[in-house]
C-alpha positions in Angstrom: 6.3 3.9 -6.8 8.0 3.4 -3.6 6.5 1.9 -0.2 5.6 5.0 2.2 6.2 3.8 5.9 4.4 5.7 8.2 5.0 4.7 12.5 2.4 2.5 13.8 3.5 2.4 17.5 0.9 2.9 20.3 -2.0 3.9 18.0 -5.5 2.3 18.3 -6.9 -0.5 15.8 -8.9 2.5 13.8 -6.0 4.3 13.0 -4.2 1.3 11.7 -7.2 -0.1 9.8 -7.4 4.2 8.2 -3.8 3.5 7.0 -4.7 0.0 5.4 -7.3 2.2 3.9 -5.4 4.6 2.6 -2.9 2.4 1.2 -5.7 0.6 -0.7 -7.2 3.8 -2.2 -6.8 4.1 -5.8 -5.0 1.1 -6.4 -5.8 -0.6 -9.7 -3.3 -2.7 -10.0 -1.0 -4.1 -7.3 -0.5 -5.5 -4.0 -0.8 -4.3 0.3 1.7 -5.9 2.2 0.9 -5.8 5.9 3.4 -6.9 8.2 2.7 -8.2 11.8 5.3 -8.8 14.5 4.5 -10.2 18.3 0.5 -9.6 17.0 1.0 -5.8 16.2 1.1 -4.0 13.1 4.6 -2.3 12.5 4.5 -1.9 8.3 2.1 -1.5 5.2 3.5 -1.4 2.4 1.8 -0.2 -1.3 3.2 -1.5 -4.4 1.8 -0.3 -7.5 2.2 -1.6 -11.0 1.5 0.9 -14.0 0.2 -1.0 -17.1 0.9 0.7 -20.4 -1.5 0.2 -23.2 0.2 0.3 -26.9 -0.9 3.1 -28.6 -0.8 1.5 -32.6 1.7 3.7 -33.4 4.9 2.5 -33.8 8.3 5.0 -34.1 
């Protein structure tokens, strides 16, 4: 999955905080970068890892 990156410029700490949020949602397994320049929020970024379970069967 690739990192969506959405522009954080000018809006308020709630709306940031909704995108963490939303970034987090779902995730099993995997990591939320947040990225913070001169004290301000400018990227989140999701990355998502997809484990595979073997299924017994082999081809």
């Amino acid at each position: 999955m690739s990192a969506t990156l959405r522009n954080l410029e000018g809006q308020d700490e709630a709306s940031i905080l909704r995108e963490i949020q939303r970034a987090l949602n779902g995730l099993k397994f995997g990591s939320v970068e947040i990225t913070v320049h001169n004290g301000q929020v400018v990227q989140i970024e999701r990355k998502e890892k997809f484990r595979l379970q073997p299924t017994g069967k082999h081809a």
